[in-house]
C-alpha positions as a printed NumPy array, in Angstrom:
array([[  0.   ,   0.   ,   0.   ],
       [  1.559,   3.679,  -1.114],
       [  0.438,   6.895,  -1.068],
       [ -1.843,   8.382,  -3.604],
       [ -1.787,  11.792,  -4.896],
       [ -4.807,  12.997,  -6.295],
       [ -8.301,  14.159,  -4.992],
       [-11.196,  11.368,  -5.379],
       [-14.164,  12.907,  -6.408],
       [-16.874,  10.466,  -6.712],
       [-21.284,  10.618,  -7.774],
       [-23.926,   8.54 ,  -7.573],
       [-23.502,   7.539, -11.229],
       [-19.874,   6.994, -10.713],
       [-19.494,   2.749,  -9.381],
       [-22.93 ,   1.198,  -8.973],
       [-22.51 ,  -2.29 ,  -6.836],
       [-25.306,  -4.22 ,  -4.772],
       [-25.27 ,  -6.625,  -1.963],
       [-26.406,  -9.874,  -1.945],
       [-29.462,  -8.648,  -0.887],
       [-29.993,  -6.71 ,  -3.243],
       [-28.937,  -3.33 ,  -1.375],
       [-27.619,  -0.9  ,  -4.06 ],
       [-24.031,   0.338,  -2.875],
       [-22.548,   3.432,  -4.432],
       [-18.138,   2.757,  -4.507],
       [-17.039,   6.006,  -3.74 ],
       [-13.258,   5.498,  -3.759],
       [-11.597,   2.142,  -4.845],
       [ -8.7  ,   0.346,  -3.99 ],
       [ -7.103,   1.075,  -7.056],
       [ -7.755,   4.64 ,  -6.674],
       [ -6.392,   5.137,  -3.387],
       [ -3.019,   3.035,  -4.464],
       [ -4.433,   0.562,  -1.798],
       [ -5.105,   2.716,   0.943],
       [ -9.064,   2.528,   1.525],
       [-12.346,   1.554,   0.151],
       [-15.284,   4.27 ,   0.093],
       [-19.153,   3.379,  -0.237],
       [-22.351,   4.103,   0.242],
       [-25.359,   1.851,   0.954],
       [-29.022,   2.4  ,   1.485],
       [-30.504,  -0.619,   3.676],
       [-33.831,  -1.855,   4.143],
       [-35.765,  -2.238,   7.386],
       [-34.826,  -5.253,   9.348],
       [-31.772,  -6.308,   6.987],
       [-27.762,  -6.525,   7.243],
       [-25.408,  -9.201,   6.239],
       [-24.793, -12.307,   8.333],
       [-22.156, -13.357,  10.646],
       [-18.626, -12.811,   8.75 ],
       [-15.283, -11.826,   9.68 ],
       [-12.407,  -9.821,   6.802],
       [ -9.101, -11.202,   6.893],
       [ -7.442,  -8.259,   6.256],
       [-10.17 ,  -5.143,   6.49 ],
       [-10.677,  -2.769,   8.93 ],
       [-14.38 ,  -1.36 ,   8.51 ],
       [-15.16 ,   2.099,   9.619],
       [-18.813,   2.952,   9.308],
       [-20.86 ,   5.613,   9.837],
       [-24.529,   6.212,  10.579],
       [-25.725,   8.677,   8.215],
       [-29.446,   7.771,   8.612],
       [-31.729,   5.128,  10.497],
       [-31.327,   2.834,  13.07 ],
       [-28.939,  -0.221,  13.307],
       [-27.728,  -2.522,  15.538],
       [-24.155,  -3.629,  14.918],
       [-22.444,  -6.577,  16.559],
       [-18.378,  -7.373,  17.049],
       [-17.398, -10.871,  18.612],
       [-19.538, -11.28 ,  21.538],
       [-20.332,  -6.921,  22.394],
       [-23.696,  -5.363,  20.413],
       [-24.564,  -2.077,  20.578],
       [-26.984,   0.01 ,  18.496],
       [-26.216,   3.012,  16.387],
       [-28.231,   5.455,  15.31 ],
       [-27.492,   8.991,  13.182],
       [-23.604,  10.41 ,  13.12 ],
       [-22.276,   7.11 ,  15.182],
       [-19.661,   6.046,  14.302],
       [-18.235,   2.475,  14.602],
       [-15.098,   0.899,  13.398],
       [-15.058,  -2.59 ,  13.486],
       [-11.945,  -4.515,  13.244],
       [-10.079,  -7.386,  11.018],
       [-10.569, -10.623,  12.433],
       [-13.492, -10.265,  14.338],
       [-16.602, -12.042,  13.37 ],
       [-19.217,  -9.135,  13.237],
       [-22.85 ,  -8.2  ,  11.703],
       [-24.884,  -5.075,  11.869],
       [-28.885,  -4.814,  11.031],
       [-31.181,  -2.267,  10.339],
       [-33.382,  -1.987,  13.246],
       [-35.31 ,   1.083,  12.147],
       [-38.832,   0.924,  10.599],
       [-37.394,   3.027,   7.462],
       [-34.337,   2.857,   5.257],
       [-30.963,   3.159,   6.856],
       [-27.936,   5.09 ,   5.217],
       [-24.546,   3.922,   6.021],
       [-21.314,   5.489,   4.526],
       [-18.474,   2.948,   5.034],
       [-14.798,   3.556,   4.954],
       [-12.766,   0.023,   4.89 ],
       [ -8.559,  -0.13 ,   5.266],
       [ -6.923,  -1.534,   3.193],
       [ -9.007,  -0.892,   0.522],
       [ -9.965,  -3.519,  -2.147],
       [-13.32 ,  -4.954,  -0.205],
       [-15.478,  -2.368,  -2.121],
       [-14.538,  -4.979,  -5.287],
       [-17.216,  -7.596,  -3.63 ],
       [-19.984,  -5.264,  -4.102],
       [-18.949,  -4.101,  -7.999],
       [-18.415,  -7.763,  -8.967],
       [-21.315,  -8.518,  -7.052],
       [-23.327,  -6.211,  -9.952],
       [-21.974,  -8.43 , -12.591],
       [-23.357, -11.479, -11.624],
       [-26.075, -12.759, -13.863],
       [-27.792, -15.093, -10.847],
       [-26.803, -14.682,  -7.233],
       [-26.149, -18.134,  -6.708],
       [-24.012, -19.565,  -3.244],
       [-21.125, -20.654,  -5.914],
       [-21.022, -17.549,  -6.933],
       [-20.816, -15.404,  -3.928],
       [-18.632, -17.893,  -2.503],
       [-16.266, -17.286,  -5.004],
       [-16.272, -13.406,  -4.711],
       [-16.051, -13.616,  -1.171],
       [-13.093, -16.082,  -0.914],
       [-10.999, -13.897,  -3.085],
       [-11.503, -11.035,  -0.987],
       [-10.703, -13.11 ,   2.076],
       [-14.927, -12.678,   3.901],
       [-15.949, -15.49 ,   5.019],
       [-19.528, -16.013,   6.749],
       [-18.77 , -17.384,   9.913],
       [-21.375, -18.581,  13.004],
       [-21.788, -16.178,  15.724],
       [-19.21 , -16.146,  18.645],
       [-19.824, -18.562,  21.387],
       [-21.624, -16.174,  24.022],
       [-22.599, -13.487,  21.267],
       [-25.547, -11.575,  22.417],
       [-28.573, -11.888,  20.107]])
């Protein structure tokens, strides 16, 4: 990972991704725009969704609340988040978060290293969201799912 040495300047039209849910994700800043330094994007998420249980080999995520209500998980600790928290979640730690609000939640995520935001472009490509599939994307980028922590509250 280097420096980079120019200004990202990034719009909705710009890198459209999705989750596997289905979540649209606007990639802000890209790995290979940041010479490996971070990830930017945006999501909008549903009422009562989030990803499951999974843990980044490599990624610190840094996310903030713009909108909504979630509740966010890290090994075995949950805590809910609403507008301008921030929380920062580290590599190696099997973690979730959920929308617990009863309207859509906005989340602006910042992960370090970048190169994570990939999973959500190649995501877009995919002409059926099957388990192979994912399970490909998501082994390159070293994000596993994972079961919850023994003791994890619910």
């Amino acid at each position: 990972m280097g420096i980079f040495d120019r200004a990202i300047v990034s719009t909705r039209q710009n890198h459209k991704g999705r989750t596997t849910r289905g979540d649209a994700i606007n990639v802000i800043a890209r790995a290979g725009e940041t010479n490996g330094a971070v990830g930017v994007f945006g999501a909008i998420i549903e009422p009562g969704t989030g990803p499951v249980w999974h843990v980044h080999a490599r990624e610190i995520e840094i996310m903030h609340v713009l909108s909504g209500q979630f509740r966010f998980w890290c090994g075995t600790e949950a805590f809910d988040a609403g507008a301008d928290t921030t929380v920062v979640l580290p590599a190696n730690v099997p973690h979730r978060w959920k929308n617990t609000g009863t309207t859509q939640g906005r989340l602006l995520t910042v992960v370090t290293p970048g190169g994570f935001e990939q999973n959500f472009l190649d995501l877009a490509t995919l002409p059926e969201m099957t388990d192979e599939a994912i399970a490909r994307i998501d082994q390159r980028l070293e994000c596993v799912a994972c079961p919850a922590p023994e003791g994890a509250v619910p």
